[in-house]
C-alpha distance (Angstrom), angle and dihedral (degrees) to the residues before:
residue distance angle dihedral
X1 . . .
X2 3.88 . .
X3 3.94 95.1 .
X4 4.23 83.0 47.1
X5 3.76 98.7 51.7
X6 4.07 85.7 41.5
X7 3.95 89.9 60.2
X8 3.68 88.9 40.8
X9 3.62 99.2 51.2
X10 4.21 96.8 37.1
X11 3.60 99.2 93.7
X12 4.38 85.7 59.1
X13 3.69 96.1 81.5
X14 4.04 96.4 -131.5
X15 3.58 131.3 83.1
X16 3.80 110.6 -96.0
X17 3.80 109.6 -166.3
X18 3.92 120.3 -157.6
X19 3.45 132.6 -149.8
X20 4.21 124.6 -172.2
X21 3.64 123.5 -168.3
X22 3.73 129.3 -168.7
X23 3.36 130.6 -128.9
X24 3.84 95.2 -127.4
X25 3.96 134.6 119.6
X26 4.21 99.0 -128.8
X27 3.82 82.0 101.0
X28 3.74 85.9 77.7
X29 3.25 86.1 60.8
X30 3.55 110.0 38.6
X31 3.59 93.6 49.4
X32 3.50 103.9 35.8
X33 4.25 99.6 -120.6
X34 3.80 138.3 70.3
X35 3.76 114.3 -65.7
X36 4.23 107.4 -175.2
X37 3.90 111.1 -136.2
X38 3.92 118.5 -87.0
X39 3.34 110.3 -127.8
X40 4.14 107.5 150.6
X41 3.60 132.6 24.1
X42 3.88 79.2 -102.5
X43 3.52 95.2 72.5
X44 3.60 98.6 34.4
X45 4.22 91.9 61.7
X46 3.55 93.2 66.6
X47 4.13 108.4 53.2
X48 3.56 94.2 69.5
X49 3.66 117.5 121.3
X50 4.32 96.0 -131.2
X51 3.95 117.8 44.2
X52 3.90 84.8 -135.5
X53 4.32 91.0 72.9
X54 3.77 95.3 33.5
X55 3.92 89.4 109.6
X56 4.00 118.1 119.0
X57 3.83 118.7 -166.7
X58 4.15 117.1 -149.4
X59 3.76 118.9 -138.1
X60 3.86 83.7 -121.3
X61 4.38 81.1 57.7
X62 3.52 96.7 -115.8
X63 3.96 108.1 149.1
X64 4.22 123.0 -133.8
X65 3.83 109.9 -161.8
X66 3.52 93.1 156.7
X67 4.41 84.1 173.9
X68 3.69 85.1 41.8
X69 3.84 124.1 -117.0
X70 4.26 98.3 -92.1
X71 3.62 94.3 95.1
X72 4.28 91.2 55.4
X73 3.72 91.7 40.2
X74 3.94 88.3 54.0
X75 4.14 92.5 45.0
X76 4.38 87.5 -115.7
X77 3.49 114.9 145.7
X78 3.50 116.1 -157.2
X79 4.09 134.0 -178.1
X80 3.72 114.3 -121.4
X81 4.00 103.0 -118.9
X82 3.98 83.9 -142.5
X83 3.45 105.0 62.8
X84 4.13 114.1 67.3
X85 3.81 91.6 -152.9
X86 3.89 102.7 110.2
X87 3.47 97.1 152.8
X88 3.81 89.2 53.1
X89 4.14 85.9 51.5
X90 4.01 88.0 48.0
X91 4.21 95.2 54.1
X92 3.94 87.4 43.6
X93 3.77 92.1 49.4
X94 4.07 90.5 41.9
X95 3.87 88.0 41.6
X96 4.11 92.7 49.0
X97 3.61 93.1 41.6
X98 3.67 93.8 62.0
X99 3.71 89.1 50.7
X100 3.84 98.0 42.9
X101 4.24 100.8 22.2
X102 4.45 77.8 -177.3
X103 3.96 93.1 68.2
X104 3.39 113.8 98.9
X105 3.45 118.5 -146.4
X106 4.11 119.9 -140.6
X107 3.57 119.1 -147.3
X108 4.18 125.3 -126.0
């Protein structure tokens, strides 16, 4: 799916980064709380530990943005109040900021 969006998206000019996300359980696990089943690109824009990247893309193209898409159009980062992983939102925002050094990152 990555490689396919990345041939897609090459002829754009900008850097379009993909993320897929199963519909599986082993997040229970892996983070230690309850992580519901993904099964639509519905489901899968919410988990996201910032607002800004909870945005899930159907194979028929419709968009979820259930946070909206202002805060990525104006380079803000922001944690999602929903998910308790801080320190997952504090690697992304490290990790992003070295890629994009004009995002500004919001506190929780």
């Amino acid at each position: 799916m990555i490689r396919r969006a990345g041939a897609l998206f090459a002829d754009l000019g900008v850097q379009v980064e993909v993320e897929t996300r199963r519909g599986s359980t082993s997040g229970s696990r892996k983070f230690g709380y309850e992580i519901a089943p993904i099964r639509s690109a519905r489901d899968g824009s919410i988990g996201s530990c910032s607002t800004t990247i909870c945005i899930g893309i159907a194979a028929d193209g419709q968009v979820y943005a259930p946070y909206g898409l202002q805060a990525m159009l104006a380079g803000v980062l922001r944690p999602n109040p929903t998910d308790p992983r801080l320190d997952k939102m504090r690697a992304k925002a490290e990790d992003y900021r070295a890629r994009w050094p004009w995002l500004r990152v919001e506190s929780a």
